[in-house]
N, C-alpha and C positions, 0 to 999 in steps of 0.2 A: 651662787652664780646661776644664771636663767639659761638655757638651753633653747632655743627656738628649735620647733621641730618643721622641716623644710618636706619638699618633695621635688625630688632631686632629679633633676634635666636628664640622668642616666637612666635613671629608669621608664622617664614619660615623654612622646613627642610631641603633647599636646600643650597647651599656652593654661590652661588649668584643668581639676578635676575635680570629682564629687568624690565629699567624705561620705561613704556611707556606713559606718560603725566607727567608734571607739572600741578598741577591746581592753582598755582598762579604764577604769572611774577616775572621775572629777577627784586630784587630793591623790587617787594611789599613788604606793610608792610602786620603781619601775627598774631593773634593770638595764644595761647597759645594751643594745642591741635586741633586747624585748619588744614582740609586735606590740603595737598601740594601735593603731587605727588599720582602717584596710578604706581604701581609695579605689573611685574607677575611672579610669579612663575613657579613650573612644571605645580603642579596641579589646581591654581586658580589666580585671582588678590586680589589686597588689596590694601586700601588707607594708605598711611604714611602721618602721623600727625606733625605739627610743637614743639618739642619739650621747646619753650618757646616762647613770645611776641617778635617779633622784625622785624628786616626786612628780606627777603630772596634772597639770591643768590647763584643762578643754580653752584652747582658746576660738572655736568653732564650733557651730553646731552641727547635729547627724541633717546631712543634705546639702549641707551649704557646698558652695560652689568655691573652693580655692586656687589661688597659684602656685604656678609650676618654678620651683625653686625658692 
């Protein structure tokens, strides 16, 4: 089962944000609630968390500009 990893309207007020890290590789496996990436915003950064156990892969690259939720 596939898990999209989101970035969640609760934590950001802006319409998207920059990935700037991965903290886990292409392929690793992940924990449930594990930081994976860290994002920034206007006003701060933030770690996004793996939404369930499994394995991860990048579906972005470091700088890209994403949406928010």
């Amino acid at each position: 089962m596939i898990h999209p990893v989101r970035i969640p309207h609760e934590q950001v007020n802006d319409q998207s944000v920059l990935l700037v890290e991965w903290m886990a590789a292409d392929g690793a496996e992940v924990k449930a609630g594990q930081p994976i990436a860290i994002i920034e915003t206007s006003k701060s950064t933030a770690e996004i968390e793996a939404p369930a156990a499994g394995f991860l892969r990048h579906g972005a690259a470091v700088n890209s500009e994403l949406p928010v939720g």
